[in-house]
Each structure stands twice: as structure tokens, then as C-alpha cells.
C-alpha positions in Angstrom: 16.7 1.6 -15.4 13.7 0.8 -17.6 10.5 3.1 -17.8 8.1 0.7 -17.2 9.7 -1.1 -14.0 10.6 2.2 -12.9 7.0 3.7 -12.5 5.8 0.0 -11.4 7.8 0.7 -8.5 7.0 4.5 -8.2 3.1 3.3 -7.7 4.0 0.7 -5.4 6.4 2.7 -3.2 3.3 4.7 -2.6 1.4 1.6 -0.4 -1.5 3.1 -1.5 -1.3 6.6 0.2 -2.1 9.6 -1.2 -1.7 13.0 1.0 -3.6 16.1 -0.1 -0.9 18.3 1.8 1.8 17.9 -0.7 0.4 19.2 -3.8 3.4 19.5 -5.7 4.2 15.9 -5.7 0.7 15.2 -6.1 0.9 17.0 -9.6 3.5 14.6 -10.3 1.6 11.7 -9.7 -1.3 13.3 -12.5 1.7 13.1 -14.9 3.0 9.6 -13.8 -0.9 8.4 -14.5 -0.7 9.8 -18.1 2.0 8.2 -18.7 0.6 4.9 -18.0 -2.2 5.7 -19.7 -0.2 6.1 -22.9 2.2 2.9 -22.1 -1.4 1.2 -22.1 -2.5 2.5 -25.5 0.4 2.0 -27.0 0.9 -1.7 -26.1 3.7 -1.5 -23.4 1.5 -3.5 -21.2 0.5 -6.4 -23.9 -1.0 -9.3 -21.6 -3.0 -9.9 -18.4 -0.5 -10.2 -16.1 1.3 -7.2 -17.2 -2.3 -5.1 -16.4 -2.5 -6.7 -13.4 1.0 -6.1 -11.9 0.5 -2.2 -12.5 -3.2 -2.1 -11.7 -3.4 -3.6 -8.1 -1.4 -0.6 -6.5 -3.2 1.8 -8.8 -6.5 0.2 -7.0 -5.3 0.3 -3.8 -4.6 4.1 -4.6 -8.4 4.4 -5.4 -8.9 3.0 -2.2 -8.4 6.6 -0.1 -8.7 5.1 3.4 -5.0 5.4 3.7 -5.0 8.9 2.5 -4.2 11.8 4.9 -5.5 15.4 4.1 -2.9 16.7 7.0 0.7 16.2 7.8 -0.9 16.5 11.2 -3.5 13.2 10.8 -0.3 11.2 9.4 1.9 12.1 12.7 -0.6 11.1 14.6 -1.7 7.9 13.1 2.4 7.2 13.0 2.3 7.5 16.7 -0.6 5.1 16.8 1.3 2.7 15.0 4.7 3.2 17.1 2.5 2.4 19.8 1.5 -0.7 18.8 -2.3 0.9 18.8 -2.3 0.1 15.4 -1.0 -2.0 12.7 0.7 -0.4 9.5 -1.6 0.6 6.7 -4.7 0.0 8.6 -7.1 3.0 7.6 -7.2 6.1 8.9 -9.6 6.7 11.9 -11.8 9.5 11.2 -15.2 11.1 12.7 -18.5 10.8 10.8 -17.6 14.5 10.2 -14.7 14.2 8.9 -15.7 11.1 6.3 -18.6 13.1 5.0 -15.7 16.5 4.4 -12.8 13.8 2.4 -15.4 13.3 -0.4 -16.3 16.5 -1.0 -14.6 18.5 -3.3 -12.1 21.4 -2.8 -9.1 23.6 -3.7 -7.4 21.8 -0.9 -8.1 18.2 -2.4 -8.4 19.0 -5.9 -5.4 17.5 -7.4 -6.1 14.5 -4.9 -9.4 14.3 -6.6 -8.2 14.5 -10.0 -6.0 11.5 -9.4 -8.4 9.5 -8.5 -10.5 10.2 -10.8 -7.5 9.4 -13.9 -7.1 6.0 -12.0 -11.2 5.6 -12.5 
């Protein structure tokens, strides 16, 4: 399999979901976004379309209101879903309290934070 479809598909696979609680794979993800950074400089992504096709998942990573800071929050949201409550990748449901916590920085979220903040 080729690099580049390889980690198009990687990002994609991810529907735009990142979850604080697994760290290590999280760490993965810094790496997979250096990598793309370097296909970019180096001309492996050489027209519009090309940008675009690996850019619109990366954006919907930005996104974070499909991210889940506990294995806990995505259980229960799954429920919600196998309920029929509510529809796949519709954001998480969270308290005013809770919102106002996500952006703020942390040991916990850190490596979250930093991906986001490679996609930026």
C-alpha cells in the first residue's frame, strides 16, 4: 500500500474523533501529523484537490465536538445512539460545565491539545 493513501485513510477512519483517554495512540496521531506536514513541504500533495482530499478530515478533527475525554462519555453517547436518541456523529452533549473544562488545558488533554494545535 502507498504512504500517502494509507494515512488519507488513517485520518478519515478517525470521523473526526479524537479521545483524550487513549494517549498512546494519540501520540501516534502527533507523528502521523508530521508526516503530513513533511509530504506537504516536500510536494507529495502538488494541487488543490490533493490539499483538499487530506484537509477536510483533518478539519473535521479541529472540530472537537465529537471528541470524548472518557471511555465512560463515549459508552454512553453509544447507547444514545443504539437507542435511536441520537444520530451517529452528532456532537457530544455536554453541561456548560463541562464545555468551559474541554478547552482548558491539562496533563489529561495535553497530547489532545497538541494535535490540534499541529492541525492549526
Amino acid at each position: 500500500m502507498e504512504l500517502k493513501p494509507a494515512i488519507e485513510q488513517f485520518i478519515r477512519d478517525r470521523q473526526g474523533v479524537c479521545r483524550v483517554y487513549e494517549s498512546d495512540f494519540n501520540n501516534f496521531m502527533i507523528e502521523i501529523l508530521k508526516l503530513i506536514e513533511t509530504m506537504l513541504d516536500l510536494g507529495f500533495y502538488n494541487n488543490q484537490q490533493e490539499i483538499i482530499q487530506i484537509m477536510d478530515p483533518l478539519i473535521t478533527l479541529l472540530d472537537g465536538s465529537l471528541d470524548f475525554y472518557e471511555e465512560e462519555e463515549e459508552i454512553n453517547q453509544n447507547k444514545l445512539i443504539a437507542l435511536g436518541v441520537l444520530g451517529l456523529m452528532q456532537p457530544v452533549h455536554r453541561t456548560k460545565e463541562q464545555n468551559a473544562v474541554r478547552y482548558r488545558r491539562s496533563l489529561k488533554n495535553d497530547t489532545m491539545m497538541k494535535i490540534k494545535h499541529k492541525i492549526v
